[in-house]
Every structure is written in C-alpha cells, then in structure tokens.
N, CA, C and O of each residue as an XYZ file, in Angstrom:
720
protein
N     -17.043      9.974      9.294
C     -16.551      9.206      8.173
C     -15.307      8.442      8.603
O     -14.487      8.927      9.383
N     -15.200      7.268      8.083
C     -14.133      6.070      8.156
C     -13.288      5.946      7.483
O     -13.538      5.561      6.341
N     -11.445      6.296      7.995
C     -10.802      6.603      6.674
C     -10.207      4.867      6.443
O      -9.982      4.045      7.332
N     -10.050      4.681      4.809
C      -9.563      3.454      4.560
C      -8.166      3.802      3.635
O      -8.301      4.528      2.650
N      -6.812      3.255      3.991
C      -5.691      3.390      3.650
C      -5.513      2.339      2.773
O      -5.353      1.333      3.465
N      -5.448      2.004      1.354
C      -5.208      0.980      0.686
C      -4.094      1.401     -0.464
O      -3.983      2.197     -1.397
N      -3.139      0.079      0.374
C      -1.670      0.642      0.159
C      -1.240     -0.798     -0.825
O      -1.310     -1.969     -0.452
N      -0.802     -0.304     -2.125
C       0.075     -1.483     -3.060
C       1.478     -1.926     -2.598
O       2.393     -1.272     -2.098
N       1.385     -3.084     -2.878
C       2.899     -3.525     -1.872
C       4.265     -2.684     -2.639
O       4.202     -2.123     -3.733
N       5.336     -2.757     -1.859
C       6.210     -2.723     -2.422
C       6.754     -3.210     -3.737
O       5.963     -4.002     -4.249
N       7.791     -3.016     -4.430
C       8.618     -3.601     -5.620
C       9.003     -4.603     -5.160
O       9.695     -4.566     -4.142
N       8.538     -6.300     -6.020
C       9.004     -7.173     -5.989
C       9.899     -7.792     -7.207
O       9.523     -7.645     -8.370
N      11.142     -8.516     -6.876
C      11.762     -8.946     -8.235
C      11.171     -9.602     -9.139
O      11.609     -9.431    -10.276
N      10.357    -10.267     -9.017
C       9.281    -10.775    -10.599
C       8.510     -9.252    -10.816
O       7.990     -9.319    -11.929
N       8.214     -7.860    -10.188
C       8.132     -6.596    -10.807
C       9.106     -6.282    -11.807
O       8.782     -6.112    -12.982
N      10.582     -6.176    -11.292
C      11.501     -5.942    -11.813
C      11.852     -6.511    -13.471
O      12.266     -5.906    -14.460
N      11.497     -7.866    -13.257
C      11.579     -8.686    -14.436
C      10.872     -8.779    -15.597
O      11.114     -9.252    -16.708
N       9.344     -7.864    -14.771
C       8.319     -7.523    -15.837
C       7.633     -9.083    -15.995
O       7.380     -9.426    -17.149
N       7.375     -9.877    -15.087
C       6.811    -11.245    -14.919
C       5.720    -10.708    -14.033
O       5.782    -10.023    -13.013
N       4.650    -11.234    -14.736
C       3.103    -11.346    -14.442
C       2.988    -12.332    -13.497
O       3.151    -13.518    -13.785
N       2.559    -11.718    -11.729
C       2.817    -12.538    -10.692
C       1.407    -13.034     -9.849
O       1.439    -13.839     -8.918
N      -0.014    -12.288    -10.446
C      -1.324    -12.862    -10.011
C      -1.109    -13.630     -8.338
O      -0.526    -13.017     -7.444
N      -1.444    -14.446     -8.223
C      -1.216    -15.466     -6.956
C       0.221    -16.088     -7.034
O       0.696    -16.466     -5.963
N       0.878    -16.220     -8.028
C       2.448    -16.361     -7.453
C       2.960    -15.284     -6.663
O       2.643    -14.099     -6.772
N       4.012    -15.928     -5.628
C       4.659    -14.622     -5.071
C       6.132    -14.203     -5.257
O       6.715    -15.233     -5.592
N       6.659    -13.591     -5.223
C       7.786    -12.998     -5.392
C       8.639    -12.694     -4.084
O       8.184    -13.465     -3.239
N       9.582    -11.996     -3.554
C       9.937    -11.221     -2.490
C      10.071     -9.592     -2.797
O      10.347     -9.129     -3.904
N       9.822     -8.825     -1.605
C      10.334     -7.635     -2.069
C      11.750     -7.537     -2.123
O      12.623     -8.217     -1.584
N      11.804     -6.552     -2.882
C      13.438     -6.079     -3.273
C      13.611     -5.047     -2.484
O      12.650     -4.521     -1.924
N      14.939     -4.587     -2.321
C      15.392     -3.544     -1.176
C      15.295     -2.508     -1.201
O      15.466     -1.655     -0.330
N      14.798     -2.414     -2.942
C      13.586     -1.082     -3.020
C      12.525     -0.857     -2.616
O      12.234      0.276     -2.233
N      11.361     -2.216     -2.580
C      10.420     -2.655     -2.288
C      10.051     -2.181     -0.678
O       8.992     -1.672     -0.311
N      11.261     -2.506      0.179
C      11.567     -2.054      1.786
C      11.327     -1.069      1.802
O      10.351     -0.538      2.331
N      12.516     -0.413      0.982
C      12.298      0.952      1.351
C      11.128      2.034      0.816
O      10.918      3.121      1.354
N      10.287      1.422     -0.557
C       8.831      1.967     -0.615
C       8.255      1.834      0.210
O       7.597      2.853      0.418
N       8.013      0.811      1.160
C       7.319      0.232      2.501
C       7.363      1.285      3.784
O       6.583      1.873      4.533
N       8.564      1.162      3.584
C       9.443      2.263      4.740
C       8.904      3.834      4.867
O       8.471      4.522      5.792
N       9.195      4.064      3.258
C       8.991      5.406      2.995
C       7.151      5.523      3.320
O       6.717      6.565      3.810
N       6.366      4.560      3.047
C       4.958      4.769      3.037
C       4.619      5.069      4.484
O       3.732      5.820      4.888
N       5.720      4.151      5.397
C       5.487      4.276      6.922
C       5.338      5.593      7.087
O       4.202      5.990      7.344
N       6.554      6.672      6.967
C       7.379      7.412      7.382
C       6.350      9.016      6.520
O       6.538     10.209      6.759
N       5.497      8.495      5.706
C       4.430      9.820      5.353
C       3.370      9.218      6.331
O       3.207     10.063      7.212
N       2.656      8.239      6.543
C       1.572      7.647      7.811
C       1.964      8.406      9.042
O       1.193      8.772      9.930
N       3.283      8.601      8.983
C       3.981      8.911     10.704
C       3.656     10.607     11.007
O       3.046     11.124     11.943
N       4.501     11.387      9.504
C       4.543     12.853      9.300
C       2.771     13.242      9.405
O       2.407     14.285      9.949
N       2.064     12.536      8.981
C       0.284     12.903      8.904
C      -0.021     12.831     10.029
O      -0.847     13.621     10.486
N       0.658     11.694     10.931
C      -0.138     11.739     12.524
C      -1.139     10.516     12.118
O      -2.140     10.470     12.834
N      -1.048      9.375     10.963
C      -1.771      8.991     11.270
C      -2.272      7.384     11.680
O      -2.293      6.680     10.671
N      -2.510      6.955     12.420
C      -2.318      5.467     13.429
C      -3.669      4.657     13.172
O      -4.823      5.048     13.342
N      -3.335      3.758     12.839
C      -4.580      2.278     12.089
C      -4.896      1.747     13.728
O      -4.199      1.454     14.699
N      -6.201      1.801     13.456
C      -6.661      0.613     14.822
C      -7.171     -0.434     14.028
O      -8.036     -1.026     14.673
N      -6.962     -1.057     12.585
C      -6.729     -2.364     11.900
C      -6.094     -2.415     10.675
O      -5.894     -1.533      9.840
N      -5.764     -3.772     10.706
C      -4.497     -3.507      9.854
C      -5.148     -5.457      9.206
O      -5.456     -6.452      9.863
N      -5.102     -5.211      7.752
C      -5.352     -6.244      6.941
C      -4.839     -6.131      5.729
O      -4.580     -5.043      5.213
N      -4.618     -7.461      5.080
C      -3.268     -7.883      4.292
C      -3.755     -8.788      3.230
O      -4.387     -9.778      3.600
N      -3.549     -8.592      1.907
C      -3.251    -10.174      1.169
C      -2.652    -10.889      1.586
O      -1.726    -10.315      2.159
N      -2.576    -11.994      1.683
C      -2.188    -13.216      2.488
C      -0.511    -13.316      1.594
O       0.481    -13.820      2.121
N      -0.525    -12.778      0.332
C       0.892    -12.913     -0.026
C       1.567    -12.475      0.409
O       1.495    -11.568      1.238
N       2.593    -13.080     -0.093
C       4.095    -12.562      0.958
C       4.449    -11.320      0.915
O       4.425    -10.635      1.937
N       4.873    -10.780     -0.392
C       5.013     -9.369     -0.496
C       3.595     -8.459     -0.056
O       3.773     -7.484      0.675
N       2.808     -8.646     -0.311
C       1.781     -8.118      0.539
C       1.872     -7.799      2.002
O       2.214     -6.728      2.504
N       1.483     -8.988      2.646
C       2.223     -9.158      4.003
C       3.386     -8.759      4.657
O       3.569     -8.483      5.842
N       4.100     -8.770      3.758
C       5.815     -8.211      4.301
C       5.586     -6.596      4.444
O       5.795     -5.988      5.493
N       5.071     -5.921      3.090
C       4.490     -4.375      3.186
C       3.846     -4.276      4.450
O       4.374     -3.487      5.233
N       2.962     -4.806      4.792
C       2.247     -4.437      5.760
C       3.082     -4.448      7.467
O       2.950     -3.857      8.538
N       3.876     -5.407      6.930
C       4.587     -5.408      8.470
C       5.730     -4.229      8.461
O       6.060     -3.727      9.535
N       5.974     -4.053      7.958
C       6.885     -3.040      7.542
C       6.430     -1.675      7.510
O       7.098     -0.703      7.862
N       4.922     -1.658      6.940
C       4.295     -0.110      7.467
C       3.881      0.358      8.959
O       3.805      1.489      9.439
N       3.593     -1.171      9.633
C       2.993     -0.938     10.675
C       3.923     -1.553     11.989
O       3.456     -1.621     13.126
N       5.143     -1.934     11.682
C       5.812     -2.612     12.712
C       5.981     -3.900     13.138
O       5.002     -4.645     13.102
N       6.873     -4.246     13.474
C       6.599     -5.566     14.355
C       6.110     -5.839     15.783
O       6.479     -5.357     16.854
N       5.008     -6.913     15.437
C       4.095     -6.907     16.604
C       2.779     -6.569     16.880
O       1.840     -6.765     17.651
N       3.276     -5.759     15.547
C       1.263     -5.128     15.493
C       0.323     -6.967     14.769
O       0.843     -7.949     14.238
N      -0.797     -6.741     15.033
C      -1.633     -7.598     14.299
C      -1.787     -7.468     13.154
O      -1.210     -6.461     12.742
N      -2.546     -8.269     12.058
C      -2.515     -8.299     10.313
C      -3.075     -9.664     10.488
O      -2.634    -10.748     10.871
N      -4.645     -9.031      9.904
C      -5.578    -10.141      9.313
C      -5.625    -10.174      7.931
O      -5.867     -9.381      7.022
N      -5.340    -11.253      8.045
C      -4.648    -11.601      6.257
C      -6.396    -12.011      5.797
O      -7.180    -12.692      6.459
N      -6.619    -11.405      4.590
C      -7.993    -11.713      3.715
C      -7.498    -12.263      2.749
O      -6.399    -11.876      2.351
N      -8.250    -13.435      2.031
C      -7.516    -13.959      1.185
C      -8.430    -13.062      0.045
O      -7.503    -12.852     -0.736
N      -9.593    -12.398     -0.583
C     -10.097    -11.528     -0.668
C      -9.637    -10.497     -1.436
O     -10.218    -10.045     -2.423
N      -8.045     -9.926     -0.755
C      -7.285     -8.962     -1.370
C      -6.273     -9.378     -1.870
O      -5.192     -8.795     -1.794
N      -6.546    -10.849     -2.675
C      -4.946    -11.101     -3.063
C      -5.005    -10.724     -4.610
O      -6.113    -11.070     -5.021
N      -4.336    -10.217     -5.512
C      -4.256    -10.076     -6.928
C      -5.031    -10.679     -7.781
O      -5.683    -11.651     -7.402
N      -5.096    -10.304     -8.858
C      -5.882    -11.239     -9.715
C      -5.338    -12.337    -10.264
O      -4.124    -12.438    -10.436
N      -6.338    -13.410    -10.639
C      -5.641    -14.420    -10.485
C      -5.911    -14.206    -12.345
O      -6.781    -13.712    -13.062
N      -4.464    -14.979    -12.544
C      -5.129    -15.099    -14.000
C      -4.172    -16.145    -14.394
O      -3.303    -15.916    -15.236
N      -4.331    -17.558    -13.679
C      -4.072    -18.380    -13.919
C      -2.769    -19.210    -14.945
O      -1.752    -19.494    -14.311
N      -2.776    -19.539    -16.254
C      -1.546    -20.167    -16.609
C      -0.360    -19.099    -17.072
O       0.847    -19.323    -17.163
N      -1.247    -17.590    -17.399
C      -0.544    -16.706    -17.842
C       0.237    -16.147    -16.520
O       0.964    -15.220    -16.876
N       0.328    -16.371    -15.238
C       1.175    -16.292    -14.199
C       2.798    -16.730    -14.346
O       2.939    -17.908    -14.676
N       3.760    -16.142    -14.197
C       4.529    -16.475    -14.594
C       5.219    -16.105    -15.820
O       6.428    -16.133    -16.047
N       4.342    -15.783    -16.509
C       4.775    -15.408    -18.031
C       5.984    -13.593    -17.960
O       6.650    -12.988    -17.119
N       5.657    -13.469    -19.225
C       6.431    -12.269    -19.629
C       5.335    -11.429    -20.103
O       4.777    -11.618    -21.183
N       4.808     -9.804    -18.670
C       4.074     -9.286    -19.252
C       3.823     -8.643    -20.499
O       2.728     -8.230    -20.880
N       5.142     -8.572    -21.242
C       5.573     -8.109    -22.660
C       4.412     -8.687    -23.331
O       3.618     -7.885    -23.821
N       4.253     -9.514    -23.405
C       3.622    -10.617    -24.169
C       1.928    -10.425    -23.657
O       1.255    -11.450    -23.548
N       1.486     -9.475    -23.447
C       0.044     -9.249    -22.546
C      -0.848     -8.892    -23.618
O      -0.225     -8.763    -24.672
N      -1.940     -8.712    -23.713
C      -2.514     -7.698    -25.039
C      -2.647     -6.078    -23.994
O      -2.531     -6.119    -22.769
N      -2.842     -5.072    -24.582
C      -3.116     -3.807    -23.994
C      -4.570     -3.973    -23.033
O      -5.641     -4.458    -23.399
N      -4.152     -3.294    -21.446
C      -5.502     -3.250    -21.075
C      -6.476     -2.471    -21.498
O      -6.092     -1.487    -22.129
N      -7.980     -2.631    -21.309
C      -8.761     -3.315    -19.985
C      -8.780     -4.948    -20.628
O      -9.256     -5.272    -21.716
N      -8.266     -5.654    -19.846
C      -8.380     -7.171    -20.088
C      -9.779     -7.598    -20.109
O     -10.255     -8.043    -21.153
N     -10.521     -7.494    -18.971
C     -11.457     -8.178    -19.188
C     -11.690     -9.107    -18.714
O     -11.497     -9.237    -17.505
N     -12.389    -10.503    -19.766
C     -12.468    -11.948    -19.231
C     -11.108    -12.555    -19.824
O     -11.075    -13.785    -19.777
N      -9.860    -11.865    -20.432
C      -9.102    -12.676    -21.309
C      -8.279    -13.762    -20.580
O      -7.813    -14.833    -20.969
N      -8.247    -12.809    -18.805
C      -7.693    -14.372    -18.155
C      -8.511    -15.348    -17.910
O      -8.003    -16.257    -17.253
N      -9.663    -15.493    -18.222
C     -10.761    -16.741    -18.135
C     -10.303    -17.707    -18.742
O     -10.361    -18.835    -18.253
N      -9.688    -17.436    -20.071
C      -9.316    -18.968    -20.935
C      -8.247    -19.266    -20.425
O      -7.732    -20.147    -21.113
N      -7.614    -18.996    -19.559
C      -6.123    -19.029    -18.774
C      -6.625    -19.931    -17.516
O      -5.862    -20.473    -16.717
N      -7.798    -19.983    -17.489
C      -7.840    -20.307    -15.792
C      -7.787    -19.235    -14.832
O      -7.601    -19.431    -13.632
N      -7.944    -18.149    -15.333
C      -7.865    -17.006    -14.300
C      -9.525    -16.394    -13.735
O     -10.516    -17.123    -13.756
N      -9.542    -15.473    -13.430
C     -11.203    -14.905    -13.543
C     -10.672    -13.469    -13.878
O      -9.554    -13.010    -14.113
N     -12.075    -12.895    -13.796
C     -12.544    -11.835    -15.258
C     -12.020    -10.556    -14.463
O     -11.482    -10.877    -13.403
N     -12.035     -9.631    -14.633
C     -11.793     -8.380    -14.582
C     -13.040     -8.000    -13.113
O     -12.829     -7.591    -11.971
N     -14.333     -8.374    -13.847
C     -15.451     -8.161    -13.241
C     -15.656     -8.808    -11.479
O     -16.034     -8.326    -10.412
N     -15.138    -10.205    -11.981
C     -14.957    -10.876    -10.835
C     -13.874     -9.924     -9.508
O     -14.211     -9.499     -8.403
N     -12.803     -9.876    -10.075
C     -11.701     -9.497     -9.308
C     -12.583     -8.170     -8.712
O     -12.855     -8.149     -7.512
N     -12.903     -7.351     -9.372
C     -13.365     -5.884     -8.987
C     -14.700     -5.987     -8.211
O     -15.101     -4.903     -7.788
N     -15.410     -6.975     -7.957
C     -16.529     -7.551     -7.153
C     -16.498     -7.851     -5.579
O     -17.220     -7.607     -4.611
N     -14.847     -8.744     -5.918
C     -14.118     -9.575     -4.932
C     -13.724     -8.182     -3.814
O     -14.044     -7.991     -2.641
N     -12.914     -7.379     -4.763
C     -12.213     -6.209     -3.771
C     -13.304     -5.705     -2.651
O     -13.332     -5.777     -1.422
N     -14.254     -5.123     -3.713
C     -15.362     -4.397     -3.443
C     -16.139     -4.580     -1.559
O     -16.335     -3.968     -0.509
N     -16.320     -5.935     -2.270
C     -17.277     -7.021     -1.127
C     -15.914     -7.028      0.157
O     -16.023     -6.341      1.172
N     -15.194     -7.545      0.001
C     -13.863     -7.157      1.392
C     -13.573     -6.398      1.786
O     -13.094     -6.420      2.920
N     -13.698     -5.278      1.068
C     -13.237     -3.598      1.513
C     -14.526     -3.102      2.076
O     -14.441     -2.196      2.905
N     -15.878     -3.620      1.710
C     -16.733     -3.102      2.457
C     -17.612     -3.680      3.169
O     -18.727     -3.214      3.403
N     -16.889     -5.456      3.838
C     -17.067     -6.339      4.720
C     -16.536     -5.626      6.110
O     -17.130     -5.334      7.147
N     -14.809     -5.432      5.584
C     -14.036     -4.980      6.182
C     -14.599     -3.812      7.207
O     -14.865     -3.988      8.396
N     -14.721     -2.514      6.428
C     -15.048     -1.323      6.592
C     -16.511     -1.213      7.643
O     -16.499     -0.281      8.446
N     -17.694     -2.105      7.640
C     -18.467     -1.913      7.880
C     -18.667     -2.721      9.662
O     -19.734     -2.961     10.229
N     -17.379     -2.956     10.135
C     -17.154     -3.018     11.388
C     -17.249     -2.318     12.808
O     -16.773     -1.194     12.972
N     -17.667     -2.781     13.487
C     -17.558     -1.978     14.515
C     -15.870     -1.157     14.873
O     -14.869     -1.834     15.111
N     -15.868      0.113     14.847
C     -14.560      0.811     15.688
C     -13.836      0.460     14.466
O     -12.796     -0.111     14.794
N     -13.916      0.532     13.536
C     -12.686      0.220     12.220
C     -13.453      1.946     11.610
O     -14.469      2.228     10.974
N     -12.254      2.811     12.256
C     -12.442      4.547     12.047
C     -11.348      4.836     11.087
O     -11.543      5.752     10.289
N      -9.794      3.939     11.031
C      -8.766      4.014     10.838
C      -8.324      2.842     10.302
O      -7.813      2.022     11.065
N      -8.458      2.506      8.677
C      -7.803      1.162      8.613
C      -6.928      1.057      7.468
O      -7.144      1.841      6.543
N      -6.025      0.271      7.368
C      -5.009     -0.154      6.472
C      -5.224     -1.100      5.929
O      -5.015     -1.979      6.765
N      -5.534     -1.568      4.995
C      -5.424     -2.968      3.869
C      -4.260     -2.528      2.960
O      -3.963     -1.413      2.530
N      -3.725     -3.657      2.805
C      -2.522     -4.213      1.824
C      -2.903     -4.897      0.806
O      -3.684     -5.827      1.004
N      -2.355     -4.545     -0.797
C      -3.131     -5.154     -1.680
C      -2.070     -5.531     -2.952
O      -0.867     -5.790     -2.895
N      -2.808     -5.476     -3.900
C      -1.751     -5.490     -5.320
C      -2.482     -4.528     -6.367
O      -3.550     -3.930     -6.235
N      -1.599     -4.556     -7.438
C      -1.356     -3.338     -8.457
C      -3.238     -3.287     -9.197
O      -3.920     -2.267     -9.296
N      -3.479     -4.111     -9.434
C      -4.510     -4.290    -10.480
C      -5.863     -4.584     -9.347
O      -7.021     -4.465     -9.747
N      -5.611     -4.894     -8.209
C      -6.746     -5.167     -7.382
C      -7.322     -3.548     -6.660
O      -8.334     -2.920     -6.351
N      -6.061     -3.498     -6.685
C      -5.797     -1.861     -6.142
C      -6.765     -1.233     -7.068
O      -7.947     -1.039     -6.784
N      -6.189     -0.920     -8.211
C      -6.975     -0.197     -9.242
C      -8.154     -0.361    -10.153
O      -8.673      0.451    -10.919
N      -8.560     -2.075     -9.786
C      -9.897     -2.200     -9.660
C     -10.912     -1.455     -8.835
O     -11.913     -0.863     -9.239
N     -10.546     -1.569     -7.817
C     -11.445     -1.142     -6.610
C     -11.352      0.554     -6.624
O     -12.377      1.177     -6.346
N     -10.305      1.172     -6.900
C     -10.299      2.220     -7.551
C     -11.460      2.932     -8.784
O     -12.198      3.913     -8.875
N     -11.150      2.005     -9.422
C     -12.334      1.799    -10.707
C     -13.401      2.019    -10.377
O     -14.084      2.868    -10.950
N     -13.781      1.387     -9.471
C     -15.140      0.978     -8.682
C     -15.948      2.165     -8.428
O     -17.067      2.570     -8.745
N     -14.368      2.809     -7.327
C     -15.282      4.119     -6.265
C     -15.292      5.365     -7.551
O     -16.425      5.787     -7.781
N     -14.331      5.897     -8.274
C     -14.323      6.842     -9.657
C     -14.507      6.492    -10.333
O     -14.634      7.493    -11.038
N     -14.729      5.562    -11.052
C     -15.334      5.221    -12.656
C     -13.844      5.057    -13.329
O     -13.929      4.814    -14.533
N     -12.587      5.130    -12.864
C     -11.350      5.302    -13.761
C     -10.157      5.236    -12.727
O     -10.195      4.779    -11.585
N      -9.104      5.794    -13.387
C      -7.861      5.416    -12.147
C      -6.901      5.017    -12.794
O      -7.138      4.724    -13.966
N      -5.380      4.846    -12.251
C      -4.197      4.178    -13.331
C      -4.268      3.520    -12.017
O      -4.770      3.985    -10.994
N      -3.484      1.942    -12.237
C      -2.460      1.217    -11.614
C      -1.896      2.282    -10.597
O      -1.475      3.360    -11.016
N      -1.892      1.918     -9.048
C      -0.690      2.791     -8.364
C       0.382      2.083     -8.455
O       0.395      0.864     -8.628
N       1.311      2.772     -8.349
C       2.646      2.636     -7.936
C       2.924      1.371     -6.963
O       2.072      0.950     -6.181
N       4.081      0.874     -7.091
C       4.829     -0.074     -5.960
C       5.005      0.792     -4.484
O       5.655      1.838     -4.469
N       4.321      0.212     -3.176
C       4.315      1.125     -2.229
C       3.113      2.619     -2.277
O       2.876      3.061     -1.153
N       2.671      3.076     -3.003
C       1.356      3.928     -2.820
C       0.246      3.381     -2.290
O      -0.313      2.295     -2.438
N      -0.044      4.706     -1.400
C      -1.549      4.910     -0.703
C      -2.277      5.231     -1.610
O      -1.849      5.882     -2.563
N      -3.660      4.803     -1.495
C      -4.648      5.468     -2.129
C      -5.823      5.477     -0.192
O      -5.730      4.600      0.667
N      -6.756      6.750     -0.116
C      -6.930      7.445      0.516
C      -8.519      7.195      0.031
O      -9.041      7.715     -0.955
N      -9.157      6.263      0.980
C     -10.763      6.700      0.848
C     -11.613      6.813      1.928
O     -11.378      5.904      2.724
N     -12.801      7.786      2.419
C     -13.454      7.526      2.947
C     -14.604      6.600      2.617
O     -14.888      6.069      1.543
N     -15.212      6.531      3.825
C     -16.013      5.421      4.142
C     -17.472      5.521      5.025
O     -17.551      5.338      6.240
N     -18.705      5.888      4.035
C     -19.617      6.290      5.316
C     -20.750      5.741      4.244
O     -20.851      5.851      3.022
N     -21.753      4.942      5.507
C     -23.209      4.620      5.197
C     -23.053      3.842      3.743
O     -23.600      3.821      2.640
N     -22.351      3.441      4.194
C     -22.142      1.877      3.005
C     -21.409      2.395      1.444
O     -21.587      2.141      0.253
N     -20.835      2.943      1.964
C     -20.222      4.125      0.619
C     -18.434      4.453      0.372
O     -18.031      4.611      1.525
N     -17.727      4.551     -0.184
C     -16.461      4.326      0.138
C     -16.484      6.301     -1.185
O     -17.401      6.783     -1.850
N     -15.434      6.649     -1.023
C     -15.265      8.169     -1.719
C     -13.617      8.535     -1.810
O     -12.977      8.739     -0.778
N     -12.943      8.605     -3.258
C     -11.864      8.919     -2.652
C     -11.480     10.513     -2.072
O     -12.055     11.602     -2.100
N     -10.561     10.150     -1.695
C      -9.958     11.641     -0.509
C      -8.580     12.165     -1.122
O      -8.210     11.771     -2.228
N      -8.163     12.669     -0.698
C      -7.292     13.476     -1.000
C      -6.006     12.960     -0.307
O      -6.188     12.862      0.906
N      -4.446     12.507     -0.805
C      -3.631     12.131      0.002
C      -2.547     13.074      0.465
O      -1.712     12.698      1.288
C-alpha cells in the first residue's frame, strides 16, 4: 500500500480576517510558518521521507510545501489542487456565507459546485497516486478541497486545520484513510 500525505497549508492573513480566499492568494503568516514547520518536524519524529512532493500552484500552498520539505527539494505544482473556486464571492467576508454544505451556491458566483471541486481532487489524487514508485507522497492543498476529498474517501469529515495532515492509503485504485 501507497501512503498519501495531504497536508492544508498553513494560516494565511485573509484566514485571519475571515476573507473567503478560493483562487485568490494571501501570504502565510508567521503562524502559518510555523504550522508548516511544526508539520515538518512530526514527518521528521515518524521517520517519514516523500519520494514526491506536489502542490497547489498557490502561493500559500506552495510556500507550505517548501517549508515541509526544504529547500531544493522538487514540487510539481497541479493546478488540480488549488481551492475551490467560487468566483465573485472571493474576497468577500466569510461572515456573510450561508451555513455549509454549499453545494452549487458558488455557481451563480461564477464559481463551480461542490460536486465539481470534489471530482477535481479525486481525479489528481488518483492521477497522482497511480504512478510508478510514488510509495510516499505529499500533496499540498486547501481547507475545503482538503475536506472534499476527505468526503470522498469516508462519506464525512470536518475542514482540517491550517497546517494538518490527513493520512491515506492508497492501493488498486482505492485511497482509505489511516491513522495519523
């Protein structure tokens, strides 16, 4: 079995602000680092070392990832794993959200559906996964893509955290979560 590490970026200041950031990006905050840091530093205590390492192409995404895995290592950015997009409501004040499961409600926004996004993950994580010698891998993601794909493999799930692993295996076209 193929373990897959899918890690939510760090705390970014449009987090902080409670601004709904879809495909906008933000920077991490110096909390954000040090969730990054800290995610390294349990990877390290487990013993355990990625022979691939892939990223949302966003910044805070990307920045997590370099930060879990070092400078110098490689990071194939998928555009695939970037957040959901939900178009004009980007930017906004999540205050102002209706209660989830959203749904299609970012569709009239210009965004796509719930369904879409959780399709999108799905199909990359098990594009990804179904590689030759990918025994050990890391993807970098966001809050709601995260816990889509979550959705997916259990039927349920909360949002992780800024900086959390989530822990799945991976065998015969099948993804299962594990235990972290």
């Amino acid at each position: 079995m193929a373990d897959l590490y899918l890690v939510r970026h760090g705390q970014t200041e449009l987090n902080v602000k409670n601004i709904l950031q879809g495909w906008h990006d933000s920077p991490l905050t110096a909390r954000g680092r040090e969730q990054a840091l800290a995610t390294r530093a349990a990877f390290e205590v487990r013993g355990v070392t990625f022979d691939h390492v892939y990223s949302s192409p966003l910044g805070r995404a990307r920045c997590t990832a370099e930060l879990i895995v070092g400078e110098g290592r490689s990071i194939e950015l998928v555009d695939e794993l970037r957040e959901w997009h939900l178009g004009s409501l980007e930017g906004t004040s999540n205050r102002e959200m209706p209660a989830q499961p959203w749904g299609d409600y970012p569709v009239a926004f210009g965004g796509e559906s719930e369904s879409e996004l959780r399709a999108r993950m799905v199909a990359a994580l098990s594009r990804i996964m179904a590689r030759p010698r990918h025994d050990c891998v890391l993807a970098v993601s966001h809050g709601s893509a995260c816990q889509e794909f979550l959705r997916c493999v259990t039927g349920g799930g909360e949002q992780p955290g800024n900086g959390a692993a989530l822990h799945f295996g991976y065998r015969d076209g099948a993804f299962s979560l594990l235990d972290w």
